[in-house]
C-alpha positions in Angstrom: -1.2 2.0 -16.3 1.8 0.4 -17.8 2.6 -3.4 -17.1 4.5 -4.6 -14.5 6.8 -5.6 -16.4 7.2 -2.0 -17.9 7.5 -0.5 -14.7 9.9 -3.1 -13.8 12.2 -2.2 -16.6 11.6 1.0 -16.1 13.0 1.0 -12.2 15.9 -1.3 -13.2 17.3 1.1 -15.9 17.0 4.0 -13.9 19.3 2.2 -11.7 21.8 1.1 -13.8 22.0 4.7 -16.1 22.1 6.7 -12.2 24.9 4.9 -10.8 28.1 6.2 -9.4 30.4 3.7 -11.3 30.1 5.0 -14.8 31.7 1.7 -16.1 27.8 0.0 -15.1 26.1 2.3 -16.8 26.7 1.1 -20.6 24.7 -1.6 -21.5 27.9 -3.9 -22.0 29.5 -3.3 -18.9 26.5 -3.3 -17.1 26.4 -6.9 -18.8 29.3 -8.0 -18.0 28.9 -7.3 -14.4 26.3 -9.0 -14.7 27.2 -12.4 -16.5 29.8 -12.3 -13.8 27.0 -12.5 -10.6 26.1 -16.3 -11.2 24.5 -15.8 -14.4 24.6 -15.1 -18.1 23.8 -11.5 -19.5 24.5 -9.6 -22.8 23.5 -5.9 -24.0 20.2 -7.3 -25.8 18.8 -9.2 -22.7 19.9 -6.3 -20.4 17.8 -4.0 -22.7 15.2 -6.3 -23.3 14.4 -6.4 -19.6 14.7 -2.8 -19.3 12.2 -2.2 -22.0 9.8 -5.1 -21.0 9.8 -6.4 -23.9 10.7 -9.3 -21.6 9.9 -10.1 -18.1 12.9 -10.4 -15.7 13.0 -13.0 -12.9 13.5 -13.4 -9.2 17.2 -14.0 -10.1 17.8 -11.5 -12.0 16.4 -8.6 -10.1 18.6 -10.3 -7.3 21.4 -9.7 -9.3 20.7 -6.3 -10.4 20.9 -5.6 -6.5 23.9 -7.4 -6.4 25.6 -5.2 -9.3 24.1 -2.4 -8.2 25.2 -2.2 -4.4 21.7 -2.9 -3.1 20.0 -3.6 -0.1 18.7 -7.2 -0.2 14.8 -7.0 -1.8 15.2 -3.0 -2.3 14.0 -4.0 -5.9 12.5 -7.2 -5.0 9.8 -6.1 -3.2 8.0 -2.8 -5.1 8.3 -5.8 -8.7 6.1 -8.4 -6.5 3.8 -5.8 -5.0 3.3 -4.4 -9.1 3.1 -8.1 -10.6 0.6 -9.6 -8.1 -1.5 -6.6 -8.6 -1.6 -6.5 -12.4 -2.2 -10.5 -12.7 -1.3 -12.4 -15.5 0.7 -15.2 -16.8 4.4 -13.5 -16.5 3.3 -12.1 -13.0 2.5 -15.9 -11.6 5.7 -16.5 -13.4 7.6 -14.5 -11.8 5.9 -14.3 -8.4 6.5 -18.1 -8.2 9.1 -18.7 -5.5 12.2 -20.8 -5.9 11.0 -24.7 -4.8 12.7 -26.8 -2.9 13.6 -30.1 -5.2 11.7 -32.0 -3.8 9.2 -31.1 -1.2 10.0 -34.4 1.0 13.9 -33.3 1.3 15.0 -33.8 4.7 16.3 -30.1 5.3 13.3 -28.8 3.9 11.0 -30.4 6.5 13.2 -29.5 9.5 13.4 -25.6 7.7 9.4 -25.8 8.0 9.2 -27.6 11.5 11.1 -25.0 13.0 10.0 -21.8 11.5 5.8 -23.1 12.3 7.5 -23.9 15.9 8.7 -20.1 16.2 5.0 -18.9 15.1 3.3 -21.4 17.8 6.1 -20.9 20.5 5.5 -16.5 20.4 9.4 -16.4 18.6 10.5 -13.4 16.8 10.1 -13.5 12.9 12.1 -11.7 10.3 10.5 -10.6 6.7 12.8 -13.4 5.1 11.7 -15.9 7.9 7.8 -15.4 6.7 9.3 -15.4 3.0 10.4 -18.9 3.5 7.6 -20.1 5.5 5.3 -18.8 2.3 7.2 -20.4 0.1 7.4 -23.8 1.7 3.9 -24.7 3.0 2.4 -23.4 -0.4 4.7 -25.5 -2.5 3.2 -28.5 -4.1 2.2 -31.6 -1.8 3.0 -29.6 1.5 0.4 -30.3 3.4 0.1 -28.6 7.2 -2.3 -29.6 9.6 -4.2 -29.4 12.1 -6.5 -26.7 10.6 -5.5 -24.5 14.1 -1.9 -24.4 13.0 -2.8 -23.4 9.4 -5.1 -19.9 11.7 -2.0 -19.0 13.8 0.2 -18.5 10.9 -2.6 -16.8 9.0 -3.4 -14.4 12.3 0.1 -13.8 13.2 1.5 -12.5 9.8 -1.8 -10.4 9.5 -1.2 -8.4 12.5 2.7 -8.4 12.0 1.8 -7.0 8.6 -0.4 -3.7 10.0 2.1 -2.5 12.3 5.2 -2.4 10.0 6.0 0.0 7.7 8.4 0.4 4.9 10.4 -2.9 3.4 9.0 -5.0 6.5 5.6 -4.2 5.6 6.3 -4.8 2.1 7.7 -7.8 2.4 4.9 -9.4 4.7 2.2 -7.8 2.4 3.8 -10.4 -0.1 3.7 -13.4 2.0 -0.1 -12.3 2.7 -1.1 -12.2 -0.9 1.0 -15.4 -1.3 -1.1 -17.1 1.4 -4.5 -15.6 -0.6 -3.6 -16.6 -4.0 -2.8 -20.1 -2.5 -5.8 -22.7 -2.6 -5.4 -24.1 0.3 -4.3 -21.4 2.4 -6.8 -19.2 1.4 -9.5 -20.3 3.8 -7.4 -19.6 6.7 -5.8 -16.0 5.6 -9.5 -14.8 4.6 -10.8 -15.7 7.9 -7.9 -13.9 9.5 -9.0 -10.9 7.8 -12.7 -11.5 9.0 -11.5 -11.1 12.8 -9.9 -7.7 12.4 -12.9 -6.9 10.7 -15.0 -7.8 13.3 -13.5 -5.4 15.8 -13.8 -1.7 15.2 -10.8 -0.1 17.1 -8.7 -3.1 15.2 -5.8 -1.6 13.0 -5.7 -1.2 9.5 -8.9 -1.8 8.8 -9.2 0.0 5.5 -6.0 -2.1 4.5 -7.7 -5.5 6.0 -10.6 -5.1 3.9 -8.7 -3.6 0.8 -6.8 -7.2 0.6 -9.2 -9.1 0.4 -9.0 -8.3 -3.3 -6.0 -10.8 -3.9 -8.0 -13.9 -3.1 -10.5 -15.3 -5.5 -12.1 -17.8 -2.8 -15.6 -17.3 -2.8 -15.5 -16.5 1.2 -13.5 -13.3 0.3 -16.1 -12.1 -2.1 -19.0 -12.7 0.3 -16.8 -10.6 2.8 -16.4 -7.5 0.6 -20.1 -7.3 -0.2 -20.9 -7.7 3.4 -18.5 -4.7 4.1 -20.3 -2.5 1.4 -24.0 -3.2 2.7 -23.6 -3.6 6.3 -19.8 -2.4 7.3 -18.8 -2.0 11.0 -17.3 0.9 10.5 -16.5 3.7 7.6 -12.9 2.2 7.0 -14.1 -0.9 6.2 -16.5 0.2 3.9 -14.0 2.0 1.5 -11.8 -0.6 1.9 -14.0 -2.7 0.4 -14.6 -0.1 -2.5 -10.8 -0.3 -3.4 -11.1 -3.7 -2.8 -13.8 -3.9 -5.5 -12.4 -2.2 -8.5 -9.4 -5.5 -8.7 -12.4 -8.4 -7.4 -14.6 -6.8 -10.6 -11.7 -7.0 -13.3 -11.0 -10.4 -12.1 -14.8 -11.2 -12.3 -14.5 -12.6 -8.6 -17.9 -11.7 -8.2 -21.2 -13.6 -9.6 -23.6 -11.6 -11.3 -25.9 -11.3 -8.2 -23.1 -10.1 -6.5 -22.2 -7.3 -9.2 -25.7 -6.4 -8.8 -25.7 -5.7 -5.7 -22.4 -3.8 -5.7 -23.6 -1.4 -8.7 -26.3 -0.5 -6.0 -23.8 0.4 -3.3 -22.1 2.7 -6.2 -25.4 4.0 -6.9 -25.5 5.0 -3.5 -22.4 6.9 -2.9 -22.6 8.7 -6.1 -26.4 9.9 -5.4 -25.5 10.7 -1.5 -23.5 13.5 -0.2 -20.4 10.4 0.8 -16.6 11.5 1.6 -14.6 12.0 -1.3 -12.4 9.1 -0.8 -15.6 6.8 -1.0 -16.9 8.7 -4.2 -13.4 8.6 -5.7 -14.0 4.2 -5.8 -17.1 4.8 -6.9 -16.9 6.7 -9.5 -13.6 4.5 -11.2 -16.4 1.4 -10.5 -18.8 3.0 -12.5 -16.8 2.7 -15.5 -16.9 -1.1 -15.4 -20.0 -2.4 -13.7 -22.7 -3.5 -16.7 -25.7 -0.4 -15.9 -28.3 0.2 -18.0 -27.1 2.8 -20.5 -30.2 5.2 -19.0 -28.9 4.9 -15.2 -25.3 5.0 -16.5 -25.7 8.1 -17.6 -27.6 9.4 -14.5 -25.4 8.3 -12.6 -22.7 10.0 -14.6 -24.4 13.4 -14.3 -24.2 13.2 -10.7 -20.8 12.4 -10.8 -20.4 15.8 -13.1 -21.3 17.8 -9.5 -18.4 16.9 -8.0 -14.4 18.1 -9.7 -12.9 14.7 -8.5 -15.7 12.6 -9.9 -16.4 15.0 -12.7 -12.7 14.3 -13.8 -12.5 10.8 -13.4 -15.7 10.5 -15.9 -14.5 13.1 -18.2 -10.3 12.6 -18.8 -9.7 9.4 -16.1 -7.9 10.8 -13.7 -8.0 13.3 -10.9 -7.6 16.7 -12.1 -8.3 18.3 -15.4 -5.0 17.6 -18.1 -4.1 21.0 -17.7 -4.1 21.3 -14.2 -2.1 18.2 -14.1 0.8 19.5 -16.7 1.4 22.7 -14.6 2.2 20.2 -11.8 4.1 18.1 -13.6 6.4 20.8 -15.4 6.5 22.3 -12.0 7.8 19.3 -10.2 9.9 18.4 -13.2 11.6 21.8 -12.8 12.9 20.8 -9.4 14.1 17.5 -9.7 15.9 18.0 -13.0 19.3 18.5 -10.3 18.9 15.0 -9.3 21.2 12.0 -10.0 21.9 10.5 -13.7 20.5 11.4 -16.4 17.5 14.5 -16.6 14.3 13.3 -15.7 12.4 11.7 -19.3 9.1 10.9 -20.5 9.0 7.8 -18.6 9.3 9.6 -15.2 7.1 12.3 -16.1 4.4 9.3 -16.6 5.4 7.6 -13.1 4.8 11.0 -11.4 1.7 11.6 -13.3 0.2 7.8 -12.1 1.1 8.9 -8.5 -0.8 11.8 -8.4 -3.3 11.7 -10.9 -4.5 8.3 -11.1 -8.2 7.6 -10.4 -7.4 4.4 -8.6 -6.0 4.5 -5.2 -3.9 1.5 -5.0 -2.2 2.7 -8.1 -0.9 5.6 -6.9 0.4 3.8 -3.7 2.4 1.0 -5.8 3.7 4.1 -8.1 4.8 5.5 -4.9 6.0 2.1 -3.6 8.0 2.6 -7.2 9.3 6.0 -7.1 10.7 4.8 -3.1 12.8 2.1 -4.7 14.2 4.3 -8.0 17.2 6.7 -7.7 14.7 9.5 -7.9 12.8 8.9 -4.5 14.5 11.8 -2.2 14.3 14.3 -5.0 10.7 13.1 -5.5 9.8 13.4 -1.8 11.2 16.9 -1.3 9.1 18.3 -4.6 6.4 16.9 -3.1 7.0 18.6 0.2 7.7 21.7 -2.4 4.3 21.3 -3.4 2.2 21.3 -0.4 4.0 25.0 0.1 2.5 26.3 -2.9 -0.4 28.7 -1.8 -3.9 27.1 -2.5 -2.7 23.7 -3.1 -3.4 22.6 0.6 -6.8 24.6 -0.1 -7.6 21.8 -2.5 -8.2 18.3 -1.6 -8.1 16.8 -5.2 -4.4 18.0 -5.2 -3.3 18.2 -1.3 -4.4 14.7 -0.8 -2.6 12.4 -2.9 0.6 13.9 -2.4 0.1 13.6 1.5 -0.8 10.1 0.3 2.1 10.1 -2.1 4.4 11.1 1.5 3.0 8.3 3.3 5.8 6.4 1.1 8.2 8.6 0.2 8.6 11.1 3.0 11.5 11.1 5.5 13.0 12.7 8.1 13.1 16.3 6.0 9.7 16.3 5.0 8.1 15.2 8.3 8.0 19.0 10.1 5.8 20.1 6.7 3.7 17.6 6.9 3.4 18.0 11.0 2.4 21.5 10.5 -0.6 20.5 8.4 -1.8 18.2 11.2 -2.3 21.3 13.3 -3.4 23.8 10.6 -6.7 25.7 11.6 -8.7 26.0 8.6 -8.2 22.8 6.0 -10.5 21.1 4.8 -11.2 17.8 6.6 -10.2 15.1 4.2 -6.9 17.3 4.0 -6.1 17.3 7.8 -6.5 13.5 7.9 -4.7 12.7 5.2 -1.3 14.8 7.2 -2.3 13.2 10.6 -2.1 9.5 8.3 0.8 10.7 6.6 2.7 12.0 9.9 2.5 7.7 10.7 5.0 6.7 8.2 7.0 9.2 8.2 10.4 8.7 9.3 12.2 10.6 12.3 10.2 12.1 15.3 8.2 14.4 16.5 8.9 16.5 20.0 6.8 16.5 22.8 5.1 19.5 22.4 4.0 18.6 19.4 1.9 15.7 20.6 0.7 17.4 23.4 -0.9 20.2 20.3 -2.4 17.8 19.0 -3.9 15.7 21.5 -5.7 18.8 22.9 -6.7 19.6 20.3 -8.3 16.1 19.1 -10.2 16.0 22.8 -11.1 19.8 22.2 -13.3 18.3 19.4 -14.6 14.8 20.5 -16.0 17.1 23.8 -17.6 19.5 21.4 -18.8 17.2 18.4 -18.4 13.2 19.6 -19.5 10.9 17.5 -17.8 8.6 14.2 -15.9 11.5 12.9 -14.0 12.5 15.9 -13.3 9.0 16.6 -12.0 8.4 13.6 -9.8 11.4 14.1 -8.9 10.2 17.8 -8.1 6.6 15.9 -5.4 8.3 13.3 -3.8 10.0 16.2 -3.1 6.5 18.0 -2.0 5.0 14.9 0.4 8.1 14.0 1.5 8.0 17.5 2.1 4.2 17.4 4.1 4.0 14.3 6.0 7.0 15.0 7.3 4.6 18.1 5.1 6.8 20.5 5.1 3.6 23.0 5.5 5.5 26.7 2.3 8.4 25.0 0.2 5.3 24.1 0.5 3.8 27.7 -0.7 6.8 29.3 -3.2 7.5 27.4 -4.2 3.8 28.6 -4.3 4.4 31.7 -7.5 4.0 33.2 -8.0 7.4 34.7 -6.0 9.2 32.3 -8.3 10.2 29.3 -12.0 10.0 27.6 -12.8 6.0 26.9 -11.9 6.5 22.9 -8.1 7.3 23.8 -8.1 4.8 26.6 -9.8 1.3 24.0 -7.4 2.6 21.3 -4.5 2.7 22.7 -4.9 -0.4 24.9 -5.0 -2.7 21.8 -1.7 -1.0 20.6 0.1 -1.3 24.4 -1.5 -5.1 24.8 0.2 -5.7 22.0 2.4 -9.1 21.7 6.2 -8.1 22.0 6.8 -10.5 19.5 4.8 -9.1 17.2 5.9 -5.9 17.5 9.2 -6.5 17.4 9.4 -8.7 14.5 7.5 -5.8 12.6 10.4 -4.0 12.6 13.0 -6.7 10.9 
C-alpha cells in the first residue's frame, strides 16, 4: 500500500484539480489562496505535498479545508486514521496535536477541569470536546488522577466510539488510538477494551478487539492472544486476527507469543473456518517465521481455497485478471464524474479497496475514497456492481464491496443493498455482510421492511439456534440501532415480546446512557 503520506497528497490534489472555482485549481492560485489562510504557500510546496514527497501538517490540511470550502476535519480525519495506521516518524509528526505552551497555563487547566467534569457529571460530548480532552491530558507533565477518573474517560469514549458512525466515529476512533499510543493512558483504554470483551451481546466487538492493535503495552498483547486461544465469542476471535497482522509488523509480540499465534493460523488454515477468519490468516502467514517445511504445507492448504489461494499466489483477493475487468468496468462509469478523468492513481485506490488482502486496508481506502471528490460516483458503481449477474454469487467479490458500502453508501444505494438482506439463496458470508452494511448506511428503511426481516431471522433461530443465528439476530439489532430504529429496539425488549436473544440484545442498546448516545451523533 502507498504511504500515508502518498495517499494524503493524493486526496488533497484531487480536491484542489475537482473544484468548482477554476481559479484554485492551478498550482499558483491554489497557492495563493493559500498563503492567504494564515500561512505561507508556493507552487513547489503545494506540489510537494501533493506528491508526498513531503508530509503536510495539521495546519495545512486545515487550510486546504479552508480553501476548499470544507467541512471542519472532512480531510482531517481519513489523514490521522491512514498515518496512525502506517506508523512511522512523519505519522507521529504529524499525529502530534497542537500543545498548549505551557501545560501549567491557567486556561489550559480550567479547559481540562471542565471537560473531565462533563465526562464524570453524564454531560454531552462533541468529537472536538474528546479532541481536546486527548490532546490535553496526554501532553507532557499532565498528570490526571485518581486512577478511577483516568477508567471513566477511557470507558466513556469506548462506548461513545461503537455507536457512532461516519465523522463522529472517526473522530473518536482518533482520540482512542491517541489514548493507546499514550504511555500513561494506555493502561486504562486497554482495560476498557477488556470489559466489552468480557460481555458477549457487547457492541462492536470485532472492532474492540481489532484496536487493540494500536497500543504496544504489553497488557494489549496478552489480550489479543487470549482472544485467539480462548475467545468469548467468534467476533472477538477475528478481531483479534486483524488485530494481529499490525501487533506482528510492529513486533509487539515476544517470540513465545508469535509462537503461539503461528499455531492459531495453523489452525484456521487446516480447519474448515469462515472465510473472513481464513482471509487474516492467510495475509499472517506471509510474515510469521515457520519452518520452510510447514510454510509450505500450510501454503498448499491455503491453495484449496480461491481467497486464500490468491492471497498466496498474487497478494490480493482475486486473480489480476479478474480484478482488471472490474476495475475497467467501474472506471467506465465513473469517467462522468467531477474534474479531471479518473487516472492511475484512482485506479490504484479502487483497486486497494477491493482487492486488498488486508481488511483494515480496504476500510481506510474506503474511509479515503468518502473524503475525495470521487466518493458518490464511487458509491453508485459499487451499487452498479452488486447488479451485475454472478457477482453477488461470489463472496470474494460481493463482500468487500458490501464492505466497501459500509463507508461510502448513502441514501441511493441503501434499497440495493436492503434487497440483499432478504435475498433467498446467497451465500452466508454474503447476506451478513448486506445486513452489516444496511447499519451504516444513510436514510431509512420502511416498516415492512423490518418486519421481513425480523421473521425471517426468528424463522431461523426456531429452526437452527445456536452461535450462527445469534450472530445473525445480533447484526439485525445493530443495523436496526444505527439505522435510528429506537421505538423497534424497545419492543423487541420487552419482556414478553420475543425469544430471549432479541430481548438481551436489544436491552443493552435501549439501556443505553442518553448521553452517550447523543453525543455519538455530534
Amino acid at each position: 500500500m502507498p504511504s500515508w503520506r502518498a495517499r494524503a497528497g493524493w486526496l488533497l490534489r484531487a480536491h484542489r484539480q475537482c473544484h468548482g472555482d477554476a481559479g484554485l485549481r492551478g498550482l499558483r492560485g491554489f497557492a495563493r489562496a493559500l498563503a492567504a489562510v494564515n500561512g505561507d504557500a508556493s507552487p513547489s510546496s503545494v506540489s510537494r505535498w501533493e506528491t508526498g514527497r513531503t508530509a503536510v501538517d495539521r495546519g495545512v490540511v486545515r487550510r486546504y479545508e479552508d480553501v476548499l470550502g470544507l467541512p471542519s476535519h472532512h480531510l482531517l480525519s481519513v489523514i490521522d486514521a491512514m498515518a496512525r495506521y502506517d506508523g512511522g516518524r512523519s505519522a507521529v509528526a504529524f499525529l502530534r496535536p497542537a500543545r498548549p505552551t505551557s501545560t501549567g497555563d491557567r486556561a489550559t487547566g480550567r479547559r481540562l477541569d471542565a471537560l473531565l467534569d462533563r465526562v464524570l457529571d453524564g454531560d454531552i460530548l462533541a468529537a472536538g470536546d474528546w479532541d481536546d480532552l486527548t490532546a490535553l491530558v496526554t501532553a507532557p507533565g499532565v498528570v490526571v488522577a485518581p486512577g478511577r477518573v483516568r477508567q471513566s474517560v477511557a470507558r466513556r469514549l469506548l462506548k461513545e466510539m461503537l455507536v457512532s458512525d461516519g465523522m463522529a466515529w472517526q473522530r473518536r476512533y482518533e482520540a482512542v488510538g491517541r489514548l493507546m499510543a499514550d504511555e500513561v493512558w494506555a493502561t486504562d483504554a486497554v482495560e476498557a477494551c477488556e470489559d466489552v470483551l468480557a460481555c458477549p451481546e457487547h457492541a462492536g466487538l470485532i472492532e474492540v478487539a481489532s484496536i487493540l492493535e494500536a497500543s504496544a503495552h504489553p497488557q494489549a498483547a496478552r489480550q489479543v492472544l487470549r482472544q485467539l486461544t480462548d475467545p468469548i465469542a467468534s467476533e472477538t476471535f477475528y478481531g483479534a486476527l486483524l488485530a494481529s497482522h499490525r501487533k506482528n509488523r510492529r513486533r509487539h509480540f515476544s517470540g513465545r507469543q508469535s509462537a503461539v499465534l503461528a499455531e492459531v493460523v495453523s489452525g484456521v488454515l487446516e480447519k474448515t473456518a469462515g472465510r473472513l477468519e481464513a482471509e487474516a490468516a492467510a495475509v499472517l502467514l506471509q510474515q510469521l517465521p515457520l519452518p520452510p517445511a510447514r510454510a509450505a504445507r500450510l501454503a498448499e492448504m491455503a491453495y484449496e481455497r480461491p481467497v486464500t489461494r490468491n492471497i498466496v499466489r498474487h497478494g490480493r483477493l482475486v486473480e489480476p485478471h479478474a480484478a482488471r475487468v472490474v476495475l475497467d468496468r467501474m472506471s467506465a462509469r465513473f469517467s462522468d464524474g467531477p474534474g479531471p478523468a479518473p487516472d492511475a492513481a484512482l485506479r490504484g485506490v479502487v483497486d486497494d479497496m477491493l482487492h486488498h488482502p488486508v481488511a483494515d486496508v480496504r476500510l481506510y481506502t474506503a474511509m479515503l475514497l468518502d473524503a475525495s471528490p470521487y466518493g458518490g460516483a464511487v458509491a453508485e458503481a459499487l451499487c452498479e456492481e452488486l447488479r451485475v449477474p454472478g457477482t453477488v454469487q461470489v463472496t470474494e467479490r460481493a463482500v468487500p464491496v458490501l464492505h466497501a458500502l459500509r463507508v461510502l453508501g448513502g441514501p441511493d444505494q441503501r434499497p440495493t443493498v436492503a434487497r440483499l438482506t432478504l435475498a433467498r439463496g446467497l451465500p452466508h458470508e454474503v447476506e451478513q455482510a448486506a445486513v452489516h452494511a444496511l447499519g451504516h448506511i444513510g436514510g431509512h428503511s420502511p416498516a415492512g421492511y423490518w418486519q421481513a426481516a425480523l421473521r425471517r431471522l426468528e424463522e431461523h433461530w426456531r429452526e437452527h439456534p445456536g452461535p450462527t443465528a445469534r450472530t445473525a439476530l445480533k447484526r439485525f439489532v445493530y443495523n436496526a440501532a444505527m439505522s435510528g430504529e429506537l421505538d423497534l429496539l424497545r419492543r423487541l425488549a420487552h419482556p414478553r415480546a420475543h425469544s430471549e436473544p432479541l430481548r438481551s440484545l436489544s436491552g443493552w442498546w435501549v439501556e443505553l446512557a442518553r448521553a452517550v448516545r447523543e453525543s455519538a451523533c455530534v
